[in-house]
C-alpha positions in Angstrom: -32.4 54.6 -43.6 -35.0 52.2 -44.0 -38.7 53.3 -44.1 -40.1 51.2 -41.1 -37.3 52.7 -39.1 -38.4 56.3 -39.9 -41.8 55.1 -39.3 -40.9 54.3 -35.9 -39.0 57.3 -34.9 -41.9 59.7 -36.1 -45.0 57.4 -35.1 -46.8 58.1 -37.9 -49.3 55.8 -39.0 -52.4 56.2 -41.7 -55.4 54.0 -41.8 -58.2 53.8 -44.6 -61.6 53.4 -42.6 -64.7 52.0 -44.4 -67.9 50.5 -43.5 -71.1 49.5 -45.2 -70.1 48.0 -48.4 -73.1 45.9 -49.0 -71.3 44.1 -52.1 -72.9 42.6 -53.8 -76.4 44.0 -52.1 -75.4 47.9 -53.3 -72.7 48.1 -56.2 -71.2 45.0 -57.9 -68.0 46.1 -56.2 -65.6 48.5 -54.4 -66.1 52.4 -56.2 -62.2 53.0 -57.7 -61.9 55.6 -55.9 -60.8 53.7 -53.0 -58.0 52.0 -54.0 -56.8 55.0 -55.0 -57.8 57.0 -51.4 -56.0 54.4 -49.5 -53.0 53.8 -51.6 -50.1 54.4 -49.0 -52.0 53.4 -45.7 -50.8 50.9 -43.0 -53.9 49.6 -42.0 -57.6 48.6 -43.0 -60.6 48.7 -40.7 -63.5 47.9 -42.0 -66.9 48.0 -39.2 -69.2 45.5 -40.7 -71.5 45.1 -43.2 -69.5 43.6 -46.0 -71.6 40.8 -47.1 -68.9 39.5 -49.6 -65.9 37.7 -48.1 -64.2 38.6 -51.6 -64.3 42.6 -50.0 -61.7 41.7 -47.7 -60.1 39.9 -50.2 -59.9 43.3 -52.4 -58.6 45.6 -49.7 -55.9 42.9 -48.6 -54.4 44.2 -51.5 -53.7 47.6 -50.8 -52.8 46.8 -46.6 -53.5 44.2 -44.2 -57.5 44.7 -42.9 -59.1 44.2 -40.2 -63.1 43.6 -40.1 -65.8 43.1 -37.6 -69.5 41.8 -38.8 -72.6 44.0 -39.2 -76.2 42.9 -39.1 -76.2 41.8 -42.9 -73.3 39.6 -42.8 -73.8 36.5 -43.7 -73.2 33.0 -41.7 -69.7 32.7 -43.4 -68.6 35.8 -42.0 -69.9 35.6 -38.9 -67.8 32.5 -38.1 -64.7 34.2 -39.4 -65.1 37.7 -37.7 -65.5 38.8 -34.1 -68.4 41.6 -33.5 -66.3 43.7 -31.6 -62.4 44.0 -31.2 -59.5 46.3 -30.4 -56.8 47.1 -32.7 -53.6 48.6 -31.4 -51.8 51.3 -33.9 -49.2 53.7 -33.6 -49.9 53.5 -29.9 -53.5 53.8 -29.9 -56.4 51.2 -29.2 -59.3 51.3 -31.5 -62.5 50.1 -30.3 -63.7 48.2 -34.0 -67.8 47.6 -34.0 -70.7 48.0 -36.2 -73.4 49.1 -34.1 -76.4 48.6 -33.7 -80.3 50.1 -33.6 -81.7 53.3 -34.4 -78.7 55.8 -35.7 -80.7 58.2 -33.1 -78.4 57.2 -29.8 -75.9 54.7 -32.0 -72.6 56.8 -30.6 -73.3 56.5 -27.1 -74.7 52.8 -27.5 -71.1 52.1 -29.1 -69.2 54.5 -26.6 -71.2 52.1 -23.7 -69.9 48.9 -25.7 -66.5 49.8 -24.9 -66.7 51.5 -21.2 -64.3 50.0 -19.3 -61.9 49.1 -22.0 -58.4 51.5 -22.7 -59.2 52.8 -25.8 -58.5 56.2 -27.8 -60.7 56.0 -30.6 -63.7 53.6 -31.7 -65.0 53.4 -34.8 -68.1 52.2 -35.7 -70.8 52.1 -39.3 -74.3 51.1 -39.4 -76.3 54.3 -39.8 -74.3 55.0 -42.8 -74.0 58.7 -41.6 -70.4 59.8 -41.0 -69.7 60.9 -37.6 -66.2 62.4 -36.3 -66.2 63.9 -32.9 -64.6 63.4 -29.7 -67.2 62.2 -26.8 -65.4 61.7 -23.2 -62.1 62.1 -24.3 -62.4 59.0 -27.1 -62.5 59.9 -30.9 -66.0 58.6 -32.3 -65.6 57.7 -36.0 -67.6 56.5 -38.3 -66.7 56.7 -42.2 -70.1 56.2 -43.4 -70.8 54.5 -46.2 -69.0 54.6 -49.7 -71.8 52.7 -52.0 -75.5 53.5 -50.4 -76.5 57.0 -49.4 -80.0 55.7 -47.4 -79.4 58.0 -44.3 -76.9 60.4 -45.8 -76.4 63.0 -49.1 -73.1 61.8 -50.2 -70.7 58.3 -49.9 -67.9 58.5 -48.0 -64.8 56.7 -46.5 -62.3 58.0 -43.5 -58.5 57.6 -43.0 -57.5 58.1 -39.5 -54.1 59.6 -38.9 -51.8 59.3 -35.4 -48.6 61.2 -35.0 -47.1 60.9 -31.9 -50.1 58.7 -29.6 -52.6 61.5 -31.0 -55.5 60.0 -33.3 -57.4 62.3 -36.0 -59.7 61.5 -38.1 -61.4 63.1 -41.6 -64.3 61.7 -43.9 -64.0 61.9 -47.0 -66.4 62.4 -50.0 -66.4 60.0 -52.8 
């Protein structure tokens, strides 16, 4: 049996989440690790702050991505990539934004930035400080960052798993 068709029967889908690259700004490049962490997913999202086009570039490799811009994007991406989107997965729509602000407040302000809109799930970077909870019924994710540790004591990345139009996410150390 074909793998997409056992795919589609079981609704399984697994999706690498990073944010906050700052490449060249805080490592030359992508930590390893990564490409190892999201060997096997479906899906990219990446919520801004990339600052090298040549990120996207990187992680194409691995699965199709998709990006939104952060505050230190530069012009180039920020005629390339929307600010705010929603991706549909394994039956799920996930709200895609960087935030904005003080990280004091920055899950409700991106909760708020989607009010109104049909999704399950919004993840979202910017304070660099992971976050994984469910707020109103929506799962707020954010991986946190994998290359600068300025509000937080470790790096980090996410995958985000749905089975069965459920959505689950975990950070994870790097």
């Amino acid at each position: 049996m074909p793998k997409y068709f056992i795919k589609n029967i079981i609704s399984f889908v697994k999706i690498g989440v990073l944010s906050d690259t700052h490449i060249p700004t805080r490592a030359d490049r992508l930590p390893e690790v990564i490409f190892r962490l999201f060997q096997g997913v479906d899906l990219i999202l990446h919520a801004g702050d990339i600052e090298d086009i040549g990120v996207i570039f990187e992680l194409e490799e691995i699965a199709p991505v998709k990006a939104v811009i952060g505050n230190m994007d530069p012009y180039e991406l920020q005629d390339n990539l929307p600010t705010k989107r929603i991706v549909k997965a394994g039956g799920i729509n996930i709200g895609l934004i960087h935030g904005w602000g003080d990280p004091k407040g920055l899950p409700k302000r991106v909760l708020e930035a989607f009010s109104g809109e049909n999704v399950q799930c919004i993840v979202f970077g910017h304070s660099h400080q992971p976050f994984n909870e469910e707020v109103q019924g929506i799962l707020l994710f954010n991986p946190g960052s994998p290359t600068d540790r300025i509000f937080s004591p470790y790096n980090s990345v996410g995958i985000l798993q749905i089975t069965q139009n459920q959505i689950k996410g975990e950070v994870i150390k790097i």
